[in-house]
C-alpha positions in Angstrom: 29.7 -85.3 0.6 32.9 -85.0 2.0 35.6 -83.2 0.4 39.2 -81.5 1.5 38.6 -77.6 0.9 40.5 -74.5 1.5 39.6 -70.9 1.8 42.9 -69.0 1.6 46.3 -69.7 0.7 48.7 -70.8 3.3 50.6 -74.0 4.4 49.1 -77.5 4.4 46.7 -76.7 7.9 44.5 -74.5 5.4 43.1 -78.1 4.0 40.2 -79.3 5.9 37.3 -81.8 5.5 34.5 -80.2 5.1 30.7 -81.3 4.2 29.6 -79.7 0.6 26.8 -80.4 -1.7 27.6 -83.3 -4.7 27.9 -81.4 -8.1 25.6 -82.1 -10.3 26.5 -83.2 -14.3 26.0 -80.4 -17.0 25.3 -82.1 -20.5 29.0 -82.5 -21.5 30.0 -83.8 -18.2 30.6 -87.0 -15.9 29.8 -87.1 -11.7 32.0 -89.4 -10.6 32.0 -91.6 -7.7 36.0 -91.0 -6.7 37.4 -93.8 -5.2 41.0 -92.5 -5.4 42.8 -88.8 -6.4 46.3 -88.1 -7.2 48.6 -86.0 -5.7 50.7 -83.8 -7.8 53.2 -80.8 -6.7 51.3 -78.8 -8.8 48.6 -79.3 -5.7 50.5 -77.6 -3.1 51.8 -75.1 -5.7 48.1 -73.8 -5.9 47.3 -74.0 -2.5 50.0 -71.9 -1.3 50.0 -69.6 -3.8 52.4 -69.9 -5.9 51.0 -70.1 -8.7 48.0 -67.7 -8.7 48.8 -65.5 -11.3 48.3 -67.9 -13.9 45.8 -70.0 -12.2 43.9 -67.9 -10.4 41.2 -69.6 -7.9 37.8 -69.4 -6.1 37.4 -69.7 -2.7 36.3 -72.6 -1.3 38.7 -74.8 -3.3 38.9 -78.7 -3.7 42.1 -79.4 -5.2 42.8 -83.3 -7.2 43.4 -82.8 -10.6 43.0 -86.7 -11.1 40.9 -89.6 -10.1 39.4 -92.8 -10.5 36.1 -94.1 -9.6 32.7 -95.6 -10.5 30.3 -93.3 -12.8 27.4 -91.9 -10.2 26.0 -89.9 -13.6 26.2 -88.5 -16.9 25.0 -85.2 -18.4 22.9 -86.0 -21.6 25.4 -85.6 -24.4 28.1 -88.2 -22.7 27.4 -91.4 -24.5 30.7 -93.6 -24.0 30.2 -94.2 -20.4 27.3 -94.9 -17.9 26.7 -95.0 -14.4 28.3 -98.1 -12.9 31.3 -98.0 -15.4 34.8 -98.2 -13.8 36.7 -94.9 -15.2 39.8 -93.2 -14.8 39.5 -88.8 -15.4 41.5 -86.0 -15.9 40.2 -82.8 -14.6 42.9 -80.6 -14.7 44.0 -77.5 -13.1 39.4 -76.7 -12.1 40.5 -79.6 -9.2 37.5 -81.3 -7.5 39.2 -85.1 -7.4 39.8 -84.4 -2.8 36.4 -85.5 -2.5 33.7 -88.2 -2.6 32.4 -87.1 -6.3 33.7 -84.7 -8.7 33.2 -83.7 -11.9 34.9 -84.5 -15.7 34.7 -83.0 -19.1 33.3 -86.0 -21.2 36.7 -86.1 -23.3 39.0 -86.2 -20.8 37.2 -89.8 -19.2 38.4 -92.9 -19.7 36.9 -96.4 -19.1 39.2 -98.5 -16.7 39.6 -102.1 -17.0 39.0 -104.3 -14.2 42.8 -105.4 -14.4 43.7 -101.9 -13.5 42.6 -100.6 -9.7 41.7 -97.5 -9.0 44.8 -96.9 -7.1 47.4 -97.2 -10.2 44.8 -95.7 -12.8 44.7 -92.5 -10.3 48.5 -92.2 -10.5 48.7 -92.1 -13.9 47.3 -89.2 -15.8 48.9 -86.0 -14.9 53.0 -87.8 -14.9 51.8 -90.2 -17.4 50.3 -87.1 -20.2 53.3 -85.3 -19.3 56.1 -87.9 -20.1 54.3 -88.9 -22.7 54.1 -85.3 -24.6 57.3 -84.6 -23.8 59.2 -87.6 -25.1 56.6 -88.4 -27.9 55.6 -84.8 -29.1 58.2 -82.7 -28.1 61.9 -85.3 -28.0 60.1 -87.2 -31.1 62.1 -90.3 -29.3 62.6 -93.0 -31.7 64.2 -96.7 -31.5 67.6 -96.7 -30.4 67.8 -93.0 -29.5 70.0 -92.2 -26.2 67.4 -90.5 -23.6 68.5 -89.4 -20.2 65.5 -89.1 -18.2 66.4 -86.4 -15.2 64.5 -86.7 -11.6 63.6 -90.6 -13.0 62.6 -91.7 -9.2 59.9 -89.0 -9.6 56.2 -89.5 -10.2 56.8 -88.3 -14.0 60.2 -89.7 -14.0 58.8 -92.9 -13.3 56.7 -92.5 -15.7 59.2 -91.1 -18.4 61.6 -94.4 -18.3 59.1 -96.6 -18.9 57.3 -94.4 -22.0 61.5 -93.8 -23.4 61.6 -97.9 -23.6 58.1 -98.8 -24.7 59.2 -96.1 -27.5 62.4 -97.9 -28.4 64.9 -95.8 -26.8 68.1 -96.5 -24.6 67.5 -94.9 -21.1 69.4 -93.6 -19.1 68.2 -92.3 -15.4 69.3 -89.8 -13.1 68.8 -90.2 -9.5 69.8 -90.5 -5.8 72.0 -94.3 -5.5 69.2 -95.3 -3.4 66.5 -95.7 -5.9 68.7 -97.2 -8.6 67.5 -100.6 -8.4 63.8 -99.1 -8.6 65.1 -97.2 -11.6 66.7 -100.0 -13.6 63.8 -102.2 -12.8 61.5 -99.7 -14.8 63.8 -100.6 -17.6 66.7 -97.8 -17.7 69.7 -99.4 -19.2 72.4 -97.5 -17.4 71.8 -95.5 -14.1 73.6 -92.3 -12.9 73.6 -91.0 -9.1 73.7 -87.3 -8.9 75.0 -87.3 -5.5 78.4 -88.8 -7.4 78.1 -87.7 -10.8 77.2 -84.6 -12.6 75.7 -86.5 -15.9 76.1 -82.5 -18.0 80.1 -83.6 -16.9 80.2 -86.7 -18.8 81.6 -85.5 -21.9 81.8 -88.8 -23.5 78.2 -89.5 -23.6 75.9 -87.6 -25.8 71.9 -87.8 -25.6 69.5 -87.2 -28.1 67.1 -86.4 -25.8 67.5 -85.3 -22.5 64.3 -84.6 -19.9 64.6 -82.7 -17.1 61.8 -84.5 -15.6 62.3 -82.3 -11.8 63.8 -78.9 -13.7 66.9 -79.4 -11.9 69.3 -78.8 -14.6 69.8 -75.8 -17.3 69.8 -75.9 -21.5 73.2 -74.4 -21.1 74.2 -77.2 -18.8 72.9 -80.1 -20.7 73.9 -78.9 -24.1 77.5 -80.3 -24.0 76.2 -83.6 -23.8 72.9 -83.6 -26.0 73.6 -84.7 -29.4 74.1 -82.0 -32.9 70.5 -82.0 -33.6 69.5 -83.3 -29.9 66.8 -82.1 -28.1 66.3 -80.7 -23.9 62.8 -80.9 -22.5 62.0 -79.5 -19.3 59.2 -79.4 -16.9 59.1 -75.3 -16.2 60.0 -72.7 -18.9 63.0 -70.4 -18.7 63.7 -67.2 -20.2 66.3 -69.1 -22.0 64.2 -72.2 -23.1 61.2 -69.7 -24.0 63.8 -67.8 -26.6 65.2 -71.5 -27.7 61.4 -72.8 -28.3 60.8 -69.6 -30.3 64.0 -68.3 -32.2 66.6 -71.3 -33.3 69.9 -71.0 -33.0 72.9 -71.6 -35.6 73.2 -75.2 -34.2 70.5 -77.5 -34.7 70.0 -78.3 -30.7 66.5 -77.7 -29.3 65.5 -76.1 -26.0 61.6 -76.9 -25.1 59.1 -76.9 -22.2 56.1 -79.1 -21.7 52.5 -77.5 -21.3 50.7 -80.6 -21.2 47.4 -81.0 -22.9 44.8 -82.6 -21.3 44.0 -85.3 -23.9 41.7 -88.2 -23.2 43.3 -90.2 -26.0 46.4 -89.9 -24.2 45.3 -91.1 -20.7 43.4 -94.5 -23.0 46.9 -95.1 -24.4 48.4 -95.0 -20.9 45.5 -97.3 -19.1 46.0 -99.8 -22.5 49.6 -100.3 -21.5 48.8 -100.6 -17.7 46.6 -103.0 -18.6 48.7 -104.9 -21.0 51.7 -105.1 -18.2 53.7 -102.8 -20.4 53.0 -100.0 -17.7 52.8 -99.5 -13.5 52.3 -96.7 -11.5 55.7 -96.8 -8.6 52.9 -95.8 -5.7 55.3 -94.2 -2.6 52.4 -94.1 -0.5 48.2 -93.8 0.2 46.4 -91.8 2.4 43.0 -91.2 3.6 41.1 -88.4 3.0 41.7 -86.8 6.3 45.5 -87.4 6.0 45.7 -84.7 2.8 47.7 -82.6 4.9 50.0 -84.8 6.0 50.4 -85.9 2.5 50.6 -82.6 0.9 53.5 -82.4 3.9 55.7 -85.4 2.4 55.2 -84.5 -1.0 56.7 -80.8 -0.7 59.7 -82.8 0.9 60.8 -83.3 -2.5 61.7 -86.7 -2.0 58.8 -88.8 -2.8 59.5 -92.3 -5.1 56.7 -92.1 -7.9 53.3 -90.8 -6.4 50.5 -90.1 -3.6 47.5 -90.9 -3.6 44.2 -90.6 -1.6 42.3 -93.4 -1.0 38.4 -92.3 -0.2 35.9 -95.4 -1.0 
């Protein structure tokens, strides 16, 4: 089969095609047929490097930490899909989706509706687990709370103003004044551009909930404007979030960071609303398989609206 591999760390030229052998299923896990992969920063972050200290890697490496595809097989404990279902997977930070099969834990697949293609149900699982856990789990958003969603133009900040309003809350988004009407027609209720206004600045608001969906802005800058008992949530932990998460202060204002868990539930809540219209995917763009560094290129830009994918079938 053909997958996207590379065998040191380095800029996007160390990603190649390359022919390997199609994994075969253990008991406990799914070969699937991909037929699109995501494209997260977290991609490029491994591949150059960046992070190898906590996710240290083999050589060759196929990175895609999402797909969606047709079941090729199942290992013999897997008994909620079968070959020739339409699926959605997560596969986390082991990779594998930059190819023409890869492999998923059981849990962590989810059957895909036929009113959901494979090119939205690939976009979804990594931005889509992380708003989710961060507003849900870690904001506890409620109806009617104030939540300023930070980056919203982003692939999870698309994904965290729709989650804030299917939870009840007011949303506010922070972006660049070109994306507003993209923004406000994923349902945030007021808009601020960053290039104008610094939102920490705008004493007379106050947010219950404030995500820092692209770590752009500090606890210490945020905290004038969060609410009493309100609560920041950010992307990448701080020396100053990690003390907040662990040892409260004499206010009632909470610092915390999202380590997502890869949770099939999770991903079946997100294809439910997808399919029930409640949800989209905000696609930028789509790439063959051969394009994954010229993707990888536009998506270090730091300026992409929603997500990549890769197309392959």
């Amino acid at each position: 089969m053909r997958a996207a591999v590379f065998n040191a760390y380095g800029p996007s030229s160390v990603l190649h095609i390359a022919d390997v052998p199609i994994p075969q299923p253990m008991p406990h896990q799914v070969l699937i047929r991909v037929h699109a992969a995501g494209i997260n920063p977290s991609d490029w972050g491994i591949r150059k490097g960046q992070l190898r200290w906590v996710l240290p890697i083999t050589f060759p490496k196929t990175l895609g930490s999402e797909c969606a595809g047709v079941v090729e097989a199942v290992g013999e404990l897997v008994m909620h899909v079968k070959p020739g279902d339409r699926v959605v997977a997560l596969l986390g930070h082991k990779g594998g989706g930059y190819a023409e099969y890869a492999l998923a834990i059981m849990e962590r697949v989810v059957k895909l509706p036929d009113t959901v293609s494979f090119v939205q149900a690939a976009a979804v699982p990594v931005t889509g687990i992380t708003a989710l856990q961060s507003l849900r789990d870690l904001g506890h958003v409620r109806p009617r709370d104030e939540v300023l969603i930070n980056g919203a133009s982003g692939g999870v900040g698309t994904m965290g103003v729709q989650i804030a309003r299917l939870l009840g809350a007011n949303v506010t988004g922070v972006s660049s004044g070109a994306n507003e009407a993209l923004v406000r027609e994923l349902g945030a209720n007021r808009f601020v551009d960053y290039r104008q206004t610094d939102f920490t600045e705008r004493t007379g608001d106050r947010y219950r909930v404030i995500f820092d969906a692209v770590n752009k802005r500090t606890f210490a800058d945020c905290r004038r404007v969060l609410t009493p008992d309100g609560t920041y949530v950010t992307t990448r932990p701080s020396p100053a979030v990690l003390l907040r998460s662990f040892f409260n202060g004499p206010d009632r204002q909470k610092a915390k960071f999202i380590g997502a868990k890869d949770r099939g539930r999770d991903v079946e809540w997100l294809i439910k609303q997808m399919s029930s219209g409640r949800l989209r995917a905000v696609i930028d763009r789509t790439y063959p398989l051969e394009a994954v560094a010229e993707a990888h290129d536009y998506s270090e830009g730091g300026h992409v609206k929603g997500k990549l994918v890769i197309e392959i079938f």
